[in-house]
C-alpha positions as CSV (number, residue, x, y, z in Angstrom):
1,X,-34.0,-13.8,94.7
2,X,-31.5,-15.7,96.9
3,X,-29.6,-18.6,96.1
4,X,-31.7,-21.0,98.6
5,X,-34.5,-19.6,97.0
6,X,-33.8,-20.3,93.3
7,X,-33.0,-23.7,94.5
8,X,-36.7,-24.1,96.4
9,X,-38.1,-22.7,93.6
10,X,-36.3,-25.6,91.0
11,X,-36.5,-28.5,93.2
12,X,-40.7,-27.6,93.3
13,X,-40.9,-27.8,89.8
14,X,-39.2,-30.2,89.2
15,X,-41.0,-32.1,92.1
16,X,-44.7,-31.6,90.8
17,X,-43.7,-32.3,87.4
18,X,-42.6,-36.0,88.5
19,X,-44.8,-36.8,91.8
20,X,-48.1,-34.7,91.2
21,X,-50.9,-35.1,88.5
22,X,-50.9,-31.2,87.6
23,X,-47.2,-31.1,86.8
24,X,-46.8,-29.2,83.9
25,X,-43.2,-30.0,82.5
26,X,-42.4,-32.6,80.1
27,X,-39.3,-34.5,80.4
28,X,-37.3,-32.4,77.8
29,X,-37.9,-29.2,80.3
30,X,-37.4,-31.1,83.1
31,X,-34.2,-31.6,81.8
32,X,-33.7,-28.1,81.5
33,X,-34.7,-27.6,85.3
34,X,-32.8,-30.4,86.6
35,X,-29.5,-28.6,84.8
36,X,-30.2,-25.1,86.0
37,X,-31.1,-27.1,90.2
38,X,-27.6,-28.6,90.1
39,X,-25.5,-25.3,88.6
40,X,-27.6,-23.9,91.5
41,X,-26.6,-26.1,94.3
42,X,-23.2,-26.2,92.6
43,X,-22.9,-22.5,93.2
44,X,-24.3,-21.9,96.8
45,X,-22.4,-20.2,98.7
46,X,-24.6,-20.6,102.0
47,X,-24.6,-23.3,104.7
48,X,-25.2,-27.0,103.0
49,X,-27.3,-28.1,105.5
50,X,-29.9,-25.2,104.4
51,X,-30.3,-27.6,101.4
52,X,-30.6,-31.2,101.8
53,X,-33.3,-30.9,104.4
54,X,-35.5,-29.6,101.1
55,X,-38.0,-32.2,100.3
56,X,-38.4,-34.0,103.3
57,X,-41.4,-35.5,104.3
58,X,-42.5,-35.4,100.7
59,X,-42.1,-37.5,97.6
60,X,-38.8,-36.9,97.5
61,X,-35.9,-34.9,99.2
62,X,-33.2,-32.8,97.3
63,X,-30.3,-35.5,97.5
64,X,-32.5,-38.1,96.7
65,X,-33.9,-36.2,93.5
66,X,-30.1,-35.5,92.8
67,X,-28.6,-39.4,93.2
68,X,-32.0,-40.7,91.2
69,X,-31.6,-38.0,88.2
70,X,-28.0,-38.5,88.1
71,X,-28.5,-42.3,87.4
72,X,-31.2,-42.0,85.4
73,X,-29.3,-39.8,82.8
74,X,-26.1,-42.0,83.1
75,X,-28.4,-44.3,81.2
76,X,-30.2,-42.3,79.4
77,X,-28.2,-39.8,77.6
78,X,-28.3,-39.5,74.0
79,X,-24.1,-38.9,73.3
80,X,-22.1,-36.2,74.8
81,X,-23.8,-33.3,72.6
82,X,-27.0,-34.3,74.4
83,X,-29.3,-32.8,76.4
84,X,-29.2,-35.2,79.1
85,X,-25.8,-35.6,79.0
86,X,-25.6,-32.1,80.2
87,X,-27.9,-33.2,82.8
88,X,-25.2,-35.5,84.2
89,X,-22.5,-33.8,83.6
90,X,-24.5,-30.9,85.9
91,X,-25.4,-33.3,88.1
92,X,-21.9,-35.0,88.5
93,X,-20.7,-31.5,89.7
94,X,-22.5,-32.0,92.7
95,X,-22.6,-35.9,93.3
96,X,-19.7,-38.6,92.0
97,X,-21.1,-42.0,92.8
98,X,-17.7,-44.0,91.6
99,X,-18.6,-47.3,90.3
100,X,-22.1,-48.3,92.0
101,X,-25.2,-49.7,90.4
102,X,-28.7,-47.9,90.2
103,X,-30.5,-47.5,93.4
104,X,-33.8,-49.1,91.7
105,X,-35.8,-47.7,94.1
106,X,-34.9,-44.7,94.0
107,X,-38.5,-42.1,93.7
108,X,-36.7,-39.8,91.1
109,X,-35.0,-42.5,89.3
110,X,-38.1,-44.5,88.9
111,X,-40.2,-41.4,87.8
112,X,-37.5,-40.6,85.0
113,X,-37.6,-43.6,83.5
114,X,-41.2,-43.7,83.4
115,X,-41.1,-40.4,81.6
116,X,-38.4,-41.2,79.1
117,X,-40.3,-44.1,78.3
């Protein structure tokens, strides 16, 4: 399987699992998913712009999904052995947001915190 392909086949799950009644993943394994999406991006080799056109038109593109996970675990990791610190620190591979606040609306952000709720 190609890289763009893993990283279609991540952001999906990880999509139906927050947006759509029949996702199947719980928040610890979307965890998992939304580590192994960002060491994905992280590594592609290919044309960026092959990427961050995933999602569109649906509940959520890729770099939104990215910016609203990598808040939502700056909040809500559990200490730096955590799971969701290795979220962020995944995530902050990929995206470095300096010192801004929470986009609060934000799809993926707001459909994290309802999960770790």
């Amino acid at each position: 399987m190609t890289q763009l392909a893993n990283i279609k086949r991540y952001y999906r799950v990880i999509d139906n699992s927050l947006f759509m009644i029949t996702g199947n993943l719980d928040y610890d394994r979307i965890t998992d998913a939304m580590i192994a999406l960002a060491n994905a991006v992280h590594d592609f080799e290919g044309d960026t712009d092959d990427i961050w056109c995933i999602g569109e038109g649906g509940s959520c593109c890729l770099s939104d999904l990215i910016i609203g996970a990598y808040r939502h675990y700056a909040e809500w990791h559990a200490g730096q052995w955590s799971k969701g610190y290795a979220a962020l620190s995944s995530l902050g591979q990929i995206f470095n947001p300096g010192m801004t606040y929470p986009e609060t609306n934000n799809e993926a952000y707001l459909a994290l915190e309802s999960m770790a709720d």
